[in-house]
N, CA, C and O of each residue as an XYZ file, in Angstrom:
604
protein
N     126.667    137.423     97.568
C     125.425    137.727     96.889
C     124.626    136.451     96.605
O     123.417    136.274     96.753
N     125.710    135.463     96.093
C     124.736    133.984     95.799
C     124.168    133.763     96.931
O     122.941    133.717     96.857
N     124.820    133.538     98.433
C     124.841    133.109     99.358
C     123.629    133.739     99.431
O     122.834    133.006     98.842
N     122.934    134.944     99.942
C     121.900    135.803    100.163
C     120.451    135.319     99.317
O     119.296    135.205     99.726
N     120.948    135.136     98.210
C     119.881    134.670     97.205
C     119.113    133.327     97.624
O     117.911    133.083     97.736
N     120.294    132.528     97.818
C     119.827    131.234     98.146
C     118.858    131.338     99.620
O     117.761    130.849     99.894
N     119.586    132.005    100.224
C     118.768    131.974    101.884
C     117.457    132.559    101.838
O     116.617    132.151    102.640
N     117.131    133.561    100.918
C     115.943    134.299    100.365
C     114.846    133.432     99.983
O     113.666    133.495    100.327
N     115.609    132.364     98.982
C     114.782    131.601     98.017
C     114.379    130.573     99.014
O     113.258    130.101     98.827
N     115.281    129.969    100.387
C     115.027    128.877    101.567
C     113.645    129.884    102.220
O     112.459    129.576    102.343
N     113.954    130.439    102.364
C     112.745    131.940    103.045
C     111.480    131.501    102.128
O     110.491    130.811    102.379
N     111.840    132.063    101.163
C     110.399    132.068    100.023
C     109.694    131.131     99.726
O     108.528    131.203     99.339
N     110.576    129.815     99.935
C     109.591    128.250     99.776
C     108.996    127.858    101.054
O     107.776    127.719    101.139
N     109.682    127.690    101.939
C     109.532    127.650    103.472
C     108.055    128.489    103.638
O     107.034    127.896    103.988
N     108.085    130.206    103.288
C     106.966    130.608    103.353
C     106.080    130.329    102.420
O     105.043    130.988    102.492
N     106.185    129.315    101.293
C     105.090    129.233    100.362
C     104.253    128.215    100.714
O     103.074    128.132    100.370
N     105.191    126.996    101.786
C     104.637    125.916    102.085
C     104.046    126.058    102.902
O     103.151    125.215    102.965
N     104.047    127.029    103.976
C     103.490    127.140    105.615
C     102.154    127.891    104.691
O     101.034    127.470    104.979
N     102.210    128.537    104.045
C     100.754    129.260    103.086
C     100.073    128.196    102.772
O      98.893    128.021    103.078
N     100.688    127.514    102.220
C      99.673    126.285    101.170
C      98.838    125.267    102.393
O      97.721    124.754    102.448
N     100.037    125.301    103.299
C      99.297    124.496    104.713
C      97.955    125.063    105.380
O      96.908    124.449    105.587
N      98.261    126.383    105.657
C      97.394    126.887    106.340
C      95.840    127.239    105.437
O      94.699    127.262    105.899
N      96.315    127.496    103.959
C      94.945    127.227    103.099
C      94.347    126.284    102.765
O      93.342    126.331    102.056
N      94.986    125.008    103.330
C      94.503    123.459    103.350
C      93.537    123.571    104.651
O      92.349    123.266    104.541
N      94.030    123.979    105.780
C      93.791    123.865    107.548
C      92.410    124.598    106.715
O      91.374    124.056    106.332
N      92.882    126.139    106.601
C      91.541    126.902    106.325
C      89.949    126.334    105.232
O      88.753    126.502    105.468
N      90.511    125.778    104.278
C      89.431    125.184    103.884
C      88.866    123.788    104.510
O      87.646    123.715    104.364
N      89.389    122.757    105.113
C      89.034    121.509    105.787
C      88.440    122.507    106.863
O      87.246    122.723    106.658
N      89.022    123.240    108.073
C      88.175    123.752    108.978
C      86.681    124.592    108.144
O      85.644    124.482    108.798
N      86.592    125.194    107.113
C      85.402    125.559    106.270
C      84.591    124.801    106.159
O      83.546    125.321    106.551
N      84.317    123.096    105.605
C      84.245    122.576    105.192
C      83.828    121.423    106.474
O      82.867    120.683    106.264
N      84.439    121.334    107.531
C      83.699    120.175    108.647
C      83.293    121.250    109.713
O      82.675    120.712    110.632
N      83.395    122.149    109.823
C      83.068    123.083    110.947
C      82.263    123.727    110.643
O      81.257    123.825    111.347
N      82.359    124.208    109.824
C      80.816    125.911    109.197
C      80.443    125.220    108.259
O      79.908    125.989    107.460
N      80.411    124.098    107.847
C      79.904    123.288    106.918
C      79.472    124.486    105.511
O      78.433    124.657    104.875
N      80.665    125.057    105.464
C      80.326    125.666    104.382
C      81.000    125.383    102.734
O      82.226    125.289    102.672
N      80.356    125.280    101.699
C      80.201    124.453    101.109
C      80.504    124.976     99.791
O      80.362    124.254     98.804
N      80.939    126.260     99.687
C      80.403    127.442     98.616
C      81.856    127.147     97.860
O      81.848    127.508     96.683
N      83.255    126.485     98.380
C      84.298    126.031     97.706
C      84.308    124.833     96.908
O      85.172    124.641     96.052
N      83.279    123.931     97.183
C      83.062    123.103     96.287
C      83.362    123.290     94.874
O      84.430    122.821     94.480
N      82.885    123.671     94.348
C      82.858    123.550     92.455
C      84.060    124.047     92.278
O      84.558    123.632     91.232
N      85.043    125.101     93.149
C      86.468    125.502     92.637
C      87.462    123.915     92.815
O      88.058    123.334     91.908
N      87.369    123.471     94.422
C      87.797    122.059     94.748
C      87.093    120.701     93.680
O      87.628    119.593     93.672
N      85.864    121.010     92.841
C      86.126    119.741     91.380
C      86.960    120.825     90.338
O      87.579    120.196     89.479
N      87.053    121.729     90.268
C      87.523    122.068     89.106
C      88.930    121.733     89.195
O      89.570    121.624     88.149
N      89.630    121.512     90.605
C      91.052    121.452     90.643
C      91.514    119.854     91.231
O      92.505    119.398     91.801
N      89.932    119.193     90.643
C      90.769    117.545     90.960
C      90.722    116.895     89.756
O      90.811    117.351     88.617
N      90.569    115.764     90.149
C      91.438    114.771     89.039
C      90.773    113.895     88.970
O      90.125    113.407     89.895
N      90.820    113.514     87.778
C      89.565    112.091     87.460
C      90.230    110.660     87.374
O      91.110    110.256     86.613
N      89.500    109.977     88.448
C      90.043    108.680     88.546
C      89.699    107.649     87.167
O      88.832    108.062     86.397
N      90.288    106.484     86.895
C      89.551    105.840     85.922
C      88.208    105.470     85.868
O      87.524    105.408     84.846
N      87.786    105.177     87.249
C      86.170    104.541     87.400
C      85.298    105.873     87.349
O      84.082    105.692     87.421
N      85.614    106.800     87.269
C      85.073    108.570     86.748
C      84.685    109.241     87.665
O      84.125    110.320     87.470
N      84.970    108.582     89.253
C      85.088    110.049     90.448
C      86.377    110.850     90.170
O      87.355    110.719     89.434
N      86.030    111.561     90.906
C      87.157    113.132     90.776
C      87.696    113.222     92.238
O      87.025    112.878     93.210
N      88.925    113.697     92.307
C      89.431    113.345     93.683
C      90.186    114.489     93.973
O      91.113    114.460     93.164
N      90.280    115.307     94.558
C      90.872    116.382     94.778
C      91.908    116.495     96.417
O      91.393    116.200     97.495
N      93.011    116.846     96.329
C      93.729    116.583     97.384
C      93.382    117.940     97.906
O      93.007    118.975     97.353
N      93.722    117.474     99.647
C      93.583    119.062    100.262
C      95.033    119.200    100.630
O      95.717    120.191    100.374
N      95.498    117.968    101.341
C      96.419    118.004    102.509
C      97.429    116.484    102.239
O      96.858    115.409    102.422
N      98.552    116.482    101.913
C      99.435    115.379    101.791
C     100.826    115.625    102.584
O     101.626    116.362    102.008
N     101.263    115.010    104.035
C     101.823    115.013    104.923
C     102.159    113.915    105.780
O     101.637    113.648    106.863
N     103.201    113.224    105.116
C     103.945    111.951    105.449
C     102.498    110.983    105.698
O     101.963    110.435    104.734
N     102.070    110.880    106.792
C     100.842    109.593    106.886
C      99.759    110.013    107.521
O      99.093    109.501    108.420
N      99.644    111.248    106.804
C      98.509    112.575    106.716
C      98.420    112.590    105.253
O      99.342    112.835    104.475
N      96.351    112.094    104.767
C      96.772    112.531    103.480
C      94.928    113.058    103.497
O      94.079    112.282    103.935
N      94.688    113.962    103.146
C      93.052    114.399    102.694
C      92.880    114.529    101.668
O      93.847    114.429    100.913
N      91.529    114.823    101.115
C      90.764    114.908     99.986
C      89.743    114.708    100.481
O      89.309    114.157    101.493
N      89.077    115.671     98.919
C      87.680    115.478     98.738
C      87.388    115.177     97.633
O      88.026    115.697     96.718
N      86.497    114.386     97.381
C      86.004    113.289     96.279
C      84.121    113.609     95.795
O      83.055    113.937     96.315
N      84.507    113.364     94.927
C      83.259    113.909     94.264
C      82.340    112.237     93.199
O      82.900    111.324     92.591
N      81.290    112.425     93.349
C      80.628    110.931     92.879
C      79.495    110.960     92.123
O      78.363    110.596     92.442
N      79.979    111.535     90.846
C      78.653    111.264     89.968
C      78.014    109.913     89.970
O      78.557    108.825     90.167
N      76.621    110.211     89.688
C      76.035    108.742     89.502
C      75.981    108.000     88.604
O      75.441    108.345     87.554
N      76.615    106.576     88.794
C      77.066    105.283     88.089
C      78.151    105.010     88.490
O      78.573    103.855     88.433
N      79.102    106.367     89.164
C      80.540    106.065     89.429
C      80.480    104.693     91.223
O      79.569    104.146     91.846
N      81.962    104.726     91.334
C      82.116    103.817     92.600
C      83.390    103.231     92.347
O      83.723    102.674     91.301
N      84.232    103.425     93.594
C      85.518    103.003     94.040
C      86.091    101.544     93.943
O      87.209    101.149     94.276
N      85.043    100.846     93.403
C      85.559     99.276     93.304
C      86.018     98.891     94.760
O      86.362     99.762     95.559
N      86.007     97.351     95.117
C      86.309     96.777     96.237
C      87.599     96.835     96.447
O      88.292     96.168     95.679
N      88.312     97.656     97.560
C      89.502     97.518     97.806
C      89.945     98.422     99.346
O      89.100     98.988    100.040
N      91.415     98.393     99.653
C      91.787     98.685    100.738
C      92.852     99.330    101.214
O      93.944     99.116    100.687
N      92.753    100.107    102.138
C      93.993    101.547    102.400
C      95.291    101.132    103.054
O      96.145    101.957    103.377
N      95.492     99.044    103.354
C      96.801     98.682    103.544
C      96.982     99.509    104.850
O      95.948    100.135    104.617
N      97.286     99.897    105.689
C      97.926     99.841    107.327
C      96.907    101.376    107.685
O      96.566    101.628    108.841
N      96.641    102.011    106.855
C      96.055    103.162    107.106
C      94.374    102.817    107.224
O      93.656    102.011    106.632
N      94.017    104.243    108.709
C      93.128    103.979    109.011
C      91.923    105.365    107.642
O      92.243    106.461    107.181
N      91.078    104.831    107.530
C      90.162    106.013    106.961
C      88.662    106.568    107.184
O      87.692    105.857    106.923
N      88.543    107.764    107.639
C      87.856    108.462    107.596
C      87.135    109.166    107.298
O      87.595    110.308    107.317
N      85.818    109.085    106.899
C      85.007    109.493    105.555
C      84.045    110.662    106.039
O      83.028    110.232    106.584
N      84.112    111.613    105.985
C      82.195    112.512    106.217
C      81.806    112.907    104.859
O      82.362    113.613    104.018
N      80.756    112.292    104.874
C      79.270    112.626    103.566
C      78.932    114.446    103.992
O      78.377    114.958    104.964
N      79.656    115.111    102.578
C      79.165    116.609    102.604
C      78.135    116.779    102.048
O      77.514    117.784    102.393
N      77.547    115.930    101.020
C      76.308    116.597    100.634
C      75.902    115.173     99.839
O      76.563    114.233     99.398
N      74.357    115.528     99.889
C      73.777    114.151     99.266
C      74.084    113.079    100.235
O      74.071    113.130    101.465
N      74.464    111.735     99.149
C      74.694    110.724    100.196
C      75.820    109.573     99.158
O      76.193    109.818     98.011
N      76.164    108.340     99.971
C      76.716    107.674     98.874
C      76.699    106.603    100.024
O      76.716    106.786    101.241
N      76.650    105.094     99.090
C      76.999    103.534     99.556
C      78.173    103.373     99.721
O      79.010    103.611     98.851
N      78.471    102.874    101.050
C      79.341    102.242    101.334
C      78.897    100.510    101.659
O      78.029    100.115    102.437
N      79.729     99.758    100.859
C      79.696     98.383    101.411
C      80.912     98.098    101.407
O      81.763     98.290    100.539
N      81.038     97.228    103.266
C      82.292     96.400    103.250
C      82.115     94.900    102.980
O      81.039     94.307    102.903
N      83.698     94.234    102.811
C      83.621     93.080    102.418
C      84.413     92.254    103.560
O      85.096     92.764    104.449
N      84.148     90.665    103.322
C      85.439     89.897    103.942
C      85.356     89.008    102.963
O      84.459     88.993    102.120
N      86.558     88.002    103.050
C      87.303     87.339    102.199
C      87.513     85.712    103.317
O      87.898     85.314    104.416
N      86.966     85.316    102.105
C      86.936     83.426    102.844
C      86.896     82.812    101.585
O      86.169     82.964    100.603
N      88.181     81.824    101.932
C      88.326     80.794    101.118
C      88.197     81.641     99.612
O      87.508     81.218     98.684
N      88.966     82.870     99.561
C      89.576     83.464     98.507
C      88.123     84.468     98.017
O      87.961     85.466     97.315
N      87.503     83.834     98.582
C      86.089     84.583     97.691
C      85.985     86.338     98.720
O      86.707     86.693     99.652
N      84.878     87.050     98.102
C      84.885     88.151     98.418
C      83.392     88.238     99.303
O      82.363     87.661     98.953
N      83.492     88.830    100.144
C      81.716     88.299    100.481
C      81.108     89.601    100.924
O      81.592     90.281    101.829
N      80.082     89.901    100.283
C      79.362     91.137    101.169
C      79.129     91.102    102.607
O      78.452     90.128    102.934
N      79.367     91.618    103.258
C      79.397     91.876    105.063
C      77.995     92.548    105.069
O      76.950     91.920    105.240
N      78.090     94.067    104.837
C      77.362     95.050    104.996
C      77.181     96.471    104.094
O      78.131     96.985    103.503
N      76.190     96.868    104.086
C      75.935     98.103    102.937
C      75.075     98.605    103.577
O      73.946     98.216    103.876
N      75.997    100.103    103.944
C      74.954    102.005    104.612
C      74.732    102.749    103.047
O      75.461    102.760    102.055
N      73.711    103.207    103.251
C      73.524    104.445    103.171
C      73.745    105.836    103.522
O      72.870    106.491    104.089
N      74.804    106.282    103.229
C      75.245    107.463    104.562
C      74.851    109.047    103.635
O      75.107    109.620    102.576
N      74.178    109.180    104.717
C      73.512    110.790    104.039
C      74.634    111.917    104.793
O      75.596    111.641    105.509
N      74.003    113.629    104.237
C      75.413    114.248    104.641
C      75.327    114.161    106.155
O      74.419    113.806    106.907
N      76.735    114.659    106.389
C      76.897    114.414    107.910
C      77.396    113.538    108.230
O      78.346    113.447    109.008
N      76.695    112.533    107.542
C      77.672    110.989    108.301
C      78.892    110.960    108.034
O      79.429    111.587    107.121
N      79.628    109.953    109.104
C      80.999    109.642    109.507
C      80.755    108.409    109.108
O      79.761    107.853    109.576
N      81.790    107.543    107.945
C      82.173    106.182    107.935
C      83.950    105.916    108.289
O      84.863    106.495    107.701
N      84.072    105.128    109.142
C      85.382    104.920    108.998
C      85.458    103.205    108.843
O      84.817    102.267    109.318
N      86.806    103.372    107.746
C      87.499    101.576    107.523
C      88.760    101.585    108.446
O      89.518    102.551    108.536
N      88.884    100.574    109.027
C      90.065    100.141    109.416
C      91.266     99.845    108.301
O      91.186     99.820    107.073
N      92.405     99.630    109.175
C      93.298     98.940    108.067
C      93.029     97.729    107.667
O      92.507     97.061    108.560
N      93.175     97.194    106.701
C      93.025     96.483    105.466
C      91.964     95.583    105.501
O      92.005     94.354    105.435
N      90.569     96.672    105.663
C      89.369     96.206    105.854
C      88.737     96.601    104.209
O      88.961     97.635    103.579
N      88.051     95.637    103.863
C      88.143     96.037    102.456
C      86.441     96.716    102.433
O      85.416     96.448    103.060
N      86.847     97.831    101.231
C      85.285     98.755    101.416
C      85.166     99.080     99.754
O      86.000     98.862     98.875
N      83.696     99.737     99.646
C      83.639     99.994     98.167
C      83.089    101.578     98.432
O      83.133    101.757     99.649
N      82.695    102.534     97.892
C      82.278    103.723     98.095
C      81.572    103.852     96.564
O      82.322    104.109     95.622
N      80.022    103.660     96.305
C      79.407    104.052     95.308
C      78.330    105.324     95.247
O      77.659    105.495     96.265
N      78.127    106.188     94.172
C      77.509    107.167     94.251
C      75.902    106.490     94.240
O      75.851    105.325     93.846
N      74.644    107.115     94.627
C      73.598    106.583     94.889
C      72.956    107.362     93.743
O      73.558    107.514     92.680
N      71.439    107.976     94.011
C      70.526    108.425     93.314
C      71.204    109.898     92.721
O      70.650    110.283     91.692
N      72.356    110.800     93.239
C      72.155    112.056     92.761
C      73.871    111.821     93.599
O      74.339    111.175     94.536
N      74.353    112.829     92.527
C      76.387    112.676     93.021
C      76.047    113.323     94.335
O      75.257    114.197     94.690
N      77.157    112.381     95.062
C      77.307    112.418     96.430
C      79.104    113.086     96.737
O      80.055    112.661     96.080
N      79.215    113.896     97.565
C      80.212    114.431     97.721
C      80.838    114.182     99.494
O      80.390    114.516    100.591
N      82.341    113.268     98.947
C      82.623    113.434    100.730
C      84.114    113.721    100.457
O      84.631    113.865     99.349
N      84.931    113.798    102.108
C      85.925    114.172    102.719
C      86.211    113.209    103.287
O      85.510    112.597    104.092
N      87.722    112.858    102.787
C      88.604    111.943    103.317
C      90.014    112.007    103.694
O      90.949    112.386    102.989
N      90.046    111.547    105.010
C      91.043    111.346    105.655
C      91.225    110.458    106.315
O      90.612    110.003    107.280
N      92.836    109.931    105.377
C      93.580    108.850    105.781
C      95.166    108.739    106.731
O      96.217    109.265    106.364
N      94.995    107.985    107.903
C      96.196    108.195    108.647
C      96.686    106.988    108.632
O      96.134    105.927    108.926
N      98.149    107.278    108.142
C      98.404    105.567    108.321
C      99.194    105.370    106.909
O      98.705    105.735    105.840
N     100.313    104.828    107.013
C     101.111    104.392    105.386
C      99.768    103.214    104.216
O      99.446    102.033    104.342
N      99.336    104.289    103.184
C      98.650    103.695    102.181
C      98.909    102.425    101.449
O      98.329    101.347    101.320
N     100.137    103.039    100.971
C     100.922    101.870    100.128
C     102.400    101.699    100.237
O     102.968    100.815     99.595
C-alpha cells in the first residue's frame, strides 16, 4: 500500500512539473508570438521586488535556462553589472527602457554606449559584458532570457 502511494505521489509531482512547464512554454509563446499582453498585471502581481524597486517575475528556471519578466517603473534601473558566463536576451514588451553598456580600463568604469529600445526591440549582452537596464519616461516592461551559468 505504501509502495503504491509513493509511486502515485512520483506520478503526481512528475505531472505537476510537466504542467507548470508547459504553462511557462504557454505564456512566453503568448507573450513573444501573439504579443499578447493581457497576462501582464497577473505576471507583476506574482513577482518580486528587487531592492533598486523593479519587480521581476520568473517564468521558466531550468539548469542554464532561466526567464522572466521584469517590470520598470520610472526612476527604477538595474545598476551596472553582469550575467558572469551567461549569455542574455532582452525583448522590450511595452513602452521602452535604456540600456547602457560599459567597459572597464584601468579599474574605472566607462560608458561605451546607450539605446533606447522601444517595444519590440531585441537587446542582447554577452557574457561578462557589463550592462545597466533603466526605466525611461513611462515604466517599461521586458522579457528575459538568460542561457548560460549566472553565478
Amino acid at each position: 500500500m505504501n509502495q503504491t502511494l509513493t509511486q502515485r505521489n512520483k506520478v503526481a509531482i512528475a505531472f505537476a512539473g510537466l504542467s507548470n512547464l508547459l504553462s511557462s512554454l504557454i505564456t512566453i509563446f503568448r507573450l513573444l508570438v501573439l504579443n499578447d499582453y493581457h497576462q501582464l498585471e497577473g505576471l507583476r502581481k506574482r513577482g518580486k521586488s528587487h531592492e533598486f524597486g523593479y519587480i521581476y517575475t520568473p517564468l521558466l528556471e531550468i539548469g542554464f535556462l532561466e526567464v522572466y519578466v521584469m517590470f520598470w517603473p520610472v526612476g527604477t534601473r538595474s545598476l551596472a553589472h553582469y550575467h558572469q558566463r551567461a549569455w542574455a536576451f532582452v525583448r522590450v514588451l511595452f513602452n521602452s527602457v535604456c540600456e547602457s553598456k560599459f567597459g572597464v580600463s584601468r579599474g574605472e568604469i566607462l560608458l561605451l554606449e546607450s539605446t533606447i529600445a522601444q517595444a519590440g526591440c531585441w537587446l542582447v549582452t554577452a557574457p561578462f559584458e557589463v550592462h545597466e537596464i533603466e526605466a525611461t519616461q513611462e515604466e517599461g516592461i521586458t522579457f528575459h532570457c538568460y542561457l548560460g551559468k549566472r553565478n
